[in-house]
C-alpha positions, 0 to 999 in steps of 0.5 A: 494461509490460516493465519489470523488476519489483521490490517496492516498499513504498508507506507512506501519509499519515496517516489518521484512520480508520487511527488510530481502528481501529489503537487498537481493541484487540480481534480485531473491531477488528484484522479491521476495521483488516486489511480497512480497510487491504486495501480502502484500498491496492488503491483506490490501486493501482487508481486509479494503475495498469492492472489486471493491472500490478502484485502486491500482495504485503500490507498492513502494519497497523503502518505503513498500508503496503502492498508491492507488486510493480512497475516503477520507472516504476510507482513513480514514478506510485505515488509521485504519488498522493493520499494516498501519502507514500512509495515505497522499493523494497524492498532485499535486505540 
C-alpha cells in the first residue's frame, strides 16, 4: 500500500474477559490484562490486514485500545472488523 500513513487509535467493543481482568487489581492481574489485550489487538490487525502493513505502536489498558500506524484506506477496513467499535485518526493538537 502507498498510502500515507498516519496513527490511528482503534477503540474496541465491550469485552467481558477485558473487564474481569481490568478489576484484578493485583501486578499479576495487571501483566495478564497487559498481555490479554496485546494478543487481542494484534489478533485484529492481523486478521484485517497484510503482514508488514501496518506499526502497532501500543496497547492502551485503560480503554482496550490500541494505536496503530496505518493508511486511511486500512482504517476503513480496520473499521469493519469484528469486535472494533471505532477508529479515529490520531490528531496532533
Amino acid at each position: 500500500m502507498g498510502s500515507t500513513r498516519s496513527e490511528y487509535c482503534v477503540f474496541m467493543n465491550y469485552d467481558r474477559e477485558y473487564n474481569r481482568l481490568q478489576n484484578n487489581r493485583t501486578e499479576r492481574g495487571a501483566i495478564e490484562l497487559d498481555l490479554y489485550l496485546s494478543r487481542k489487538h494484534d489478533e485484529v490487525l492481523a486478521r484485517s490486514l497484510e503482514a508488514g502493513s501496518y506499526n502497532k505502536i501500543t496497547s492502551l489498558a485503560i480503554v482496550d485500545a490500541f494505536i496503530v500506524e496505518i493508511s486511511e484506506e486500512q482504517a476503513n477496513v480496520v473499521r469493519s472488523a469484528n469486535g472494533v467499535r471505532v477508529v479515529e485518526k490520531n490528531e496532533v493538537v
